[in-house]
C-alpha positions as CSV (number, residue, x, y, z in Angstrom):
1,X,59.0,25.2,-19.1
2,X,57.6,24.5,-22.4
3,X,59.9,21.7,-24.2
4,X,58.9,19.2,-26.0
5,X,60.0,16.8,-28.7
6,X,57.0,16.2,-30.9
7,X,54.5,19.2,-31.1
8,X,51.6,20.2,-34.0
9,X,51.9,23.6,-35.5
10,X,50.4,26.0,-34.2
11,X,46.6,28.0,-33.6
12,X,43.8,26.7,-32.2
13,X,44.5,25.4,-28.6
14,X,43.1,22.1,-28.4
15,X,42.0,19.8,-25.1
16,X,44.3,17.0,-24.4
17,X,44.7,14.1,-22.2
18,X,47.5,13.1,-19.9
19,X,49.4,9.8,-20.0
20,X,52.0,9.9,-17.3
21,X,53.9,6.0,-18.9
22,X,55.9,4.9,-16.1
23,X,57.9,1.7,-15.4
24,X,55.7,0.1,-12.6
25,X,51.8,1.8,-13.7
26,X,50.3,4.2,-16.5
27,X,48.5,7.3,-14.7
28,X,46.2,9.2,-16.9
29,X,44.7,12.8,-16.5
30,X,42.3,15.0,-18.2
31,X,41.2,18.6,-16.5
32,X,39.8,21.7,-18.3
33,X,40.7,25.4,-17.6
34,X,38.1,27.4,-16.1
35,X,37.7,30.5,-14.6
36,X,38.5,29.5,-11.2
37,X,41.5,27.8,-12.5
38,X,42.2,23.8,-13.3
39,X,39.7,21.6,-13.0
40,X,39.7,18.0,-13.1
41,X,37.9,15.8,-15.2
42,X,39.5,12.7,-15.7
43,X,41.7,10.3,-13.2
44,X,42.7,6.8,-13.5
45,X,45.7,4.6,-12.9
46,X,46.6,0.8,-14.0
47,X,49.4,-1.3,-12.9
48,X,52.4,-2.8,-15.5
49,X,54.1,-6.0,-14.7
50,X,57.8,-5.3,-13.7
51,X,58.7,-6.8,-16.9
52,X,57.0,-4.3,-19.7
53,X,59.4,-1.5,-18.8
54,X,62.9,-1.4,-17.9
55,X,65.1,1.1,-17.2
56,X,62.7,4.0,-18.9
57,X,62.8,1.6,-22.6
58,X,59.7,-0.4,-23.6
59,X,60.2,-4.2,-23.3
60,X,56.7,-5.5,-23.7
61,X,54.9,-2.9,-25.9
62,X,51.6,-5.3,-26.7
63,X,51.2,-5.4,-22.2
64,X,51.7,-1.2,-22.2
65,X,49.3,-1.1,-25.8
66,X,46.6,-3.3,-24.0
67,X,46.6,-1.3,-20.6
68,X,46.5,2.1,-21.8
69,X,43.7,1.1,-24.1
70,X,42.0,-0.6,-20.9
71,X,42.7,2.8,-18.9
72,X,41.2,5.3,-21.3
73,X,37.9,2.8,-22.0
74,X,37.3,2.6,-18.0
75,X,37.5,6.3,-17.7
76,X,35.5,6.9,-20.7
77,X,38.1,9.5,-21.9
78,X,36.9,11.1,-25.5
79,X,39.8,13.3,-26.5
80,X,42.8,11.3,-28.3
81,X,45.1,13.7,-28.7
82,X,47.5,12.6,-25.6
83,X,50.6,14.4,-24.0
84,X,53.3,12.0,-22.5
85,X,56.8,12.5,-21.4
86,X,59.9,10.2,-20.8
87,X,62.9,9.9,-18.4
88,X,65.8,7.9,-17.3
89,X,69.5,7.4,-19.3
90,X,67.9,8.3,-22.3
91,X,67.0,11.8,-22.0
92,X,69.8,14.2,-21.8
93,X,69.3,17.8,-19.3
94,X,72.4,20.2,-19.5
95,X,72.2,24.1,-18.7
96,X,75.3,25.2,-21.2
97,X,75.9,28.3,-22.3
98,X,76.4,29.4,-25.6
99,X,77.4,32.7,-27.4
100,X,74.1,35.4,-27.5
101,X,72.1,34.8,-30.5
102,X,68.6,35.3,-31.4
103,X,66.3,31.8,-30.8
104,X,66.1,32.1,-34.1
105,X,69.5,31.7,-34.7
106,X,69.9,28.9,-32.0
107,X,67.5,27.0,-33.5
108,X,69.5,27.0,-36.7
109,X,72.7,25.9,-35.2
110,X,71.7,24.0,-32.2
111,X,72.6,20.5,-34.0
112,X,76.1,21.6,-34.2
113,X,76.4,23.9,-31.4
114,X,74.7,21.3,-29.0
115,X,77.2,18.0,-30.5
116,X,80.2,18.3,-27.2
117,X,77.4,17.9,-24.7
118,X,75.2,14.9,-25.8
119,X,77.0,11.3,-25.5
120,X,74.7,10.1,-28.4
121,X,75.7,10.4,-32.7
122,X,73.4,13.8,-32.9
123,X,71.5,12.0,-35.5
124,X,70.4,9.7,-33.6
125,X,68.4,12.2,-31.1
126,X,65.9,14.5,-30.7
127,X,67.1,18.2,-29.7
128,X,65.1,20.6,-28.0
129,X,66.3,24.0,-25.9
130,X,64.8,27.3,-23.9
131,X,67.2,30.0,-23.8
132,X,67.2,31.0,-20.0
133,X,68.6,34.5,-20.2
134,X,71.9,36.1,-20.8
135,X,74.5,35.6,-18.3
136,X,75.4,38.3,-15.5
137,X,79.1,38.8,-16.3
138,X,79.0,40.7,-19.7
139,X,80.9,37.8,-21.7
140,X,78.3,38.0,-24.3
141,X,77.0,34.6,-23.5
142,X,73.9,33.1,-22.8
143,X,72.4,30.7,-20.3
144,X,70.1,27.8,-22.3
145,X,68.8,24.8,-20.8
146,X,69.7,21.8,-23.9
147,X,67.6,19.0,-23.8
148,X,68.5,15.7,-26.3
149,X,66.4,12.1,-26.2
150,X,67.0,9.4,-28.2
151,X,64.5,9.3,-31.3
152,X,64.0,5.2,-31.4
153,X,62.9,6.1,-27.2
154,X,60.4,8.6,-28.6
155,X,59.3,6.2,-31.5
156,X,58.4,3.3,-28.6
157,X,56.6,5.5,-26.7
158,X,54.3,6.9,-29.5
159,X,54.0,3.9,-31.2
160,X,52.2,2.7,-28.0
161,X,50.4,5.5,-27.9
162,X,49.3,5.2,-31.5
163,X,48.7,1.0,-31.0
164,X,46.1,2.3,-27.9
165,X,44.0,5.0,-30.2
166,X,45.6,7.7,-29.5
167,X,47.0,11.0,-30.9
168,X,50.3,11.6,-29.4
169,X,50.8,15.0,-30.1
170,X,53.4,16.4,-27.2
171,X,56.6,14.0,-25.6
172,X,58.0,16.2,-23.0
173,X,60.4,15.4,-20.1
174,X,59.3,14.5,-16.5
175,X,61.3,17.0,-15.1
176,X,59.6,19.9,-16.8
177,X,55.7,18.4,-16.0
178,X,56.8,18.1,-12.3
179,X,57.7,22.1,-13.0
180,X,54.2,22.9,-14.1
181,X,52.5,21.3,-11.4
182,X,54.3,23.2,-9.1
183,X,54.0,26.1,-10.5
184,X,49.9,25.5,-10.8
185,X,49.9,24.3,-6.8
186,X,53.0,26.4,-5.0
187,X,53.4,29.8,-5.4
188,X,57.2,30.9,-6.6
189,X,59.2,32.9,-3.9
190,X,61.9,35.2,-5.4
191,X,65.4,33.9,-4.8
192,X,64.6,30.6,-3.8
193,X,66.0,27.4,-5.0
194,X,63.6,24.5,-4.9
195,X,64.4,20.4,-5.4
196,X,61.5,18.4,-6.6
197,X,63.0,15.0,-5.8
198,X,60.5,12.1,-8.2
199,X,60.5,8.7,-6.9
200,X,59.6,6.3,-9.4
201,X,59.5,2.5,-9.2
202,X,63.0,2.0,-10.9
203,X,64.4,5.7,-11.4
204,X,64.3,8.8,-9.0
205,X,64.4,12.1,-10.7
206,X,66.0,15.2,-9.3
207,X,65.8,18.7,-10.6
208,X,66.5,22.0,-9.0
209,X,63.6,25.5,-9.9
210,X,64.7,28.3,-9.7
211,X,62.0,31.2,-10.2
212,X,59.9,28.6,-12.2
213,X,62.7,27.4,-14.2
214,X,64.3,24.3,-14.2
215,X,67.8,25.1,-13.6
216,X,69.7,21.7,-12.3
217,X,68.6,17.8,-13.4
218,X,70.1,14.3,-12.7
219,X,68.7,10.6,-12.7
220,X,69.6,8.1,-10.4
221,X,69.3,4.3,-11.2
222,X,66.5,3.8,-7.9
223,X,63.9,3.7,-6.8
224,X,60.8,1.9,-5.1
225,X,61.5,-1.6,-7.2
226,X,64.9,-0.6,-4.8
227,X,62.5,-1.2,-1.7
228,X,60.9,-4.2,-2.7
229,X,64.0,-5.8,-4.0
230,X,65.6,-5.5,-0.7
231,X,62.7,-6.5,1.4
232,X,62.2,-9.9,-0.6
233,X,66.2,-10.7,0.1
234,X,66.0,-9.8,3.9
235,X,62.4,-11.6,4.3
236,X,63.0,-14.2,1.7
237,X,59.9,-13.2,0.0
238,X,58.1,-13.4,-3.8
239,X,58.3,-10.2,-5.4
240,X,54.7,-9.5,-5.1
241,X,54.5,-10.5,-1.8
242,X,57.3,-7.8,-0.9
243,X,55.4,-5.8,-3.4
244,X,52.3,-6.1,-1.4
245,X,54.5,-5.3,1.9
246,X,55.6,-2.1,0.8
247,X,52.3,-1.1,-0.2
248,X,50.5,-1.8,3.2
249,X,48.5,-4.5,1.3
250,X,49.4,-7.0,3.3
251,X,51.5,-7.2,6.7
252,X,54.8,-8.5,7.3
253,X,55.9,-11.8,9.2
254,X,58.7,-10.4,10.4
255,X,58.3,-6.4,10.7
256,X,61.8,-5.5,11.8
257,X,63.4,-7.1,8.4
258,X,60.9,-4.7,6.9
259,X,62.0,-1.9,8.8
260,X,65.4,-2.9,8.5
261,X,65.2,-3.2,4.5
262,X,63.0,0.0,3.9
263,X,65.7,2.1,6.2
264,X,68.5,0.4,4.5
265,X,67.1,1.7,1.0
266,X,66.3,5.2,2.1
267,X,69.5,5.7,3.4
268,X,71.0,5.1,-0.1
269,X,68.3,7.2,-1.7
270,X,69.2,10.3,0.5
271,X,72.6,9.6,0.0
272,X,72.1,10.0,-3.5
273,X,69.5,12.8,-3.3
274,X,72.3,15.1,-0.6
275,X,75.3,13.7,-3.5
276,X,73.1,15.6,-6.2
277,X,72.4,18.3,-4.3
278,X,76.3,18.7,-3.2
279,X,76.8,18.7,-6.3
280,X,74.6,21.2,-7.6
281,X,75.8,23.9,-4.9
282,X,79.3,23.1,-5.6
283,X,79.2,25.0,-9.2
284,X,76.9,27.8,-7.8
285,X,78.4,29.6,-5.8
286,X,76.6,31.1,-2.8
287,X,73.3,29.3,-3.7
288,X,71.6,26.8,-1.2
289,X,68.3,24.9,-1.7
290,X,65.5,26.0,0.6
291,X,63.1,22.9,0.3
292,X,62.8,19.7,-1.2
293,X,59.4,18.4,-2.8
294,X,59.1,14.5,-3.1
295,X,56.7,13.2,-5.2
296,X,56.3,10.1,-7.1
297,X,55.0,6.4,-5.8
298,X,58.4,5.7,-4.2
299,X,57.4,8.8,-2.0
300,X,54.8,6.9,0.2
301,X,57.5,4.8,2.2
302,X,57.2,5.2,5.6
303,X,60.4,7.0,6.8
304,X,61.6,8.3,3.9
305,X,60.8,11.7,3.7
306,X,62.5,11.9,7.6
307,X,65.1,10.5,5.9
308,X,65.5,12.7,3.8
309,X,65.1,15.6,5.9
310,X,67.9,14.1,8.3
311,X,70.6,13.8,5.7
312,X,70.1,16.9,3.7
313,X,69.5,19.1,6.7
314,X,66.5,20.3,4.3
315,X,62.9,20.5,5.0
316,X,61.3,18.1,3.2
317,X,57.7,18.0,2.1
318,X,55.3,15.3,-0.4
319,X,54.1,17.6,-2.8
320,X,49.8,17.7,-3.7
321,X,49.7,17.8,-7.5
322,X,45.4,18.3,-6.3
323,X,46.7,21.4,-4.0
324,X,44.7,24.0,-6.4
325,X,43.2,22.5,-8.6
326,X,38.7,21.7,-8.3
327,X,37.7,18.5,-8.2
328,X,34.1,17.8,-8.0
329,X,33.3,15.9,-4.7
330,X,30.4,13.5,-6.3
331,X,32.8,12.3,-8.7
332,X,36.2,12.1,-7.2
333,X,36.5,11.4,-3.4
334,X,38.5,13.4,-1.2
335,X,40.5,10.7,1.1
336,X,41.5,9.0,-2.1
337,X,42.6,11.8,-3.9
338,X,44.7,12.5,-1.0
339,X,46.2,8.7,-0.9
340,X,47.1,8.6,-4.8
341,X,48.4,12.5,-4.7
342,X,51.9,11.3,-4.6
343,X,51.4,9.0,-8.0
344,X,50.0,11.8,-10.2
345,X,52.7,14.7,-9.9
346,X,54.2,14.3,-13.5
347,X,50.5,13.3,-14.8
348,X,49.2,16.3,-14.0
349,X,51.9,18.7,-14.9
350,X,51.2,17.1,-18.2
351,X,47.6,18.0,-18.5
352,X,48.5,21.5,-18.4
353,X,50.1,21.2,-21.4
354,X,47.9,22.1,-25.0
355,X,49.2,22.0,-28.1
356,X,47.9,24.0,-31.1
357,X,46.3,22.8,-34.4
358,X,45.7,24.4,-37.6
């Protein structure tokens, strides 16, 4: 899906680089379009202390400036003009519908039009929209998939952008970047209903495709900070320590408060996941979800895709944002692509984006 909140006008496609800014690490991505398809050229990933963002809003903007700026020197990225993308309480997903007009004509009265959905002052946001086709009844309506975020959100994020060097030229939504990776790496299978469930450190991202599109989104408050939370109040830990735990970094004194803590949290998150899910299928009728993707750095923890897969009664797979796309062996290894897979789903989905310049 191609939304986005701040875009160049258009004609020349231009290259672009990838900067995927979430709340525990900043992933970064650069790949080229070739003949054979994607290809990557750029991959990197540094950590943020649990402080610098919270809750999907900048806290410590000088710490994310200074480790963005480190991440694009180590990686000896050239291109500055950078694609990002947001998430959490901030960004608003509804599919509404609205009577048929032209995009044209939407665009004109979407401040208005879109004001009963958004619980923000419509000034104070952002508003972007894809019209997702008319519906099936003959009311003379039509299906569009409203998106609002907060414009001081946006502002934090390219200002940081801007403070590292950088040309922020597209701000899309998480959602939407997991939606192009999939569609780059997983074919689309008429009639199907697919849940890419995103596991970040302190929000977990749901959203239902349907025939490429993003039809169904909703944000829970969890995540893998969750997990290490719980393991340093059952094992009466440091956060890094529990941190480290979670990881595999380093083992646990006592490995059934671990399991004990990491199956306690999973449950919840399922719960959550089948909640959303319920929910979804409860206003469409005769619709049912075929498979859910995981993805995200909360998507490593042992058990939890089982767990999953047990509550929803869904098959659950960890999606491979590398699945089709060339990476050159000399330059990025093939065991370690594999291990950080899970980290780069939205990073990716970003670097498909271009934008055009005059």
């Amino acid at each position: 899906m191609d939304l986005s909140f701040l875009s160049l006008p258009f004609l020349k496609k231009k290259d672009t680089v990838a900067l995927d800014i979430g709340s525990n690490s900043v992933k970064l991505v650069q790949m080229v379009r070739s003949k054979k398809g994607w290809e990557l050229l750029k991959l990197g990933m540094a950590a943020l202390p649990p402080e610098a963002i919270v809750d999907g809003s900048i806290i410590d903007s000088m710490t994310v400036t200074s480790t963005i700026k480190d991440l694009v020197k180590e990686h000896g990225v050239k291109v500055k003009d950078t694609v990002s993308s947001l998430t959490g309480h901030s960004v608003i997903i509804k599919k509404v519908s609205f009577p048929a007009m032209t995009e044209d004509e939407l665009a004109e009265s979407i401040q208005w039009e879109a004001e009963q959905y958004i619980p923000f002052p419509v000034a104070d946001v952002n508003i972007d929209f894809q019209i997702l086709g008319s519906d099936t009844e003959g009311r003379g309506q039509m299906d569009v998939m409203l998106v609002a975020v907060k414009k001081d959100v946006i502002n934090d994020y390219t200002n940081v952008i801007r403070e590292a060097g950088l040309n922020p030229v597209v701000i899309d939504v998480d959602s939407f970047a997991l939606e192009n990776m999939m569609e780059i790496n997983y074919p689309v299978t008429p009639g199907e209903n697919i849940a890419m469930v995103n596991v970040g450190a302190s929000i977990t991202s749901i959203s239902i495709v349907y025939g490429g599109l993003t039809i169904f989104t909703r944000s829970i408050p969890m995540g893998g900070n969750q997990f290490t939370e719980e393991m340093q109040r059952q094992l009466n830990v440091s956060f890094k320590d529990a941190e480290d735990m979670k990881t595999g970094k380093k083992e646990a004194a006592e490995p059934d408060g671990l399991l004990s803590a990491i199956e306690s949290v999973s449950n919840n998150l399922a719960f959550e996941v089948k909640r959303s899910l319920d929910f979804f299928l409860g206003g469409a009728q005769g619709s049912y979800v075929n498979k859910i993707y995981l993805s995200g750095g909360g998507s490593t923890i042992a058990g939890l895709r089982e767990m999953m897969q047990e509550k929803t009664s869904i098959p659950v797979d960890v999606a491979d944002p590398f699945k089709n796309i060339e990476a050159d062996a000399k330059q990025f290894d093939k065991e370690r692509l594999k291990l950080v897979a899970p980290y780069f789903g939205v990073a990716v989905g970003l670097a498909t984006r271009r934008f055009a310049d005059r």
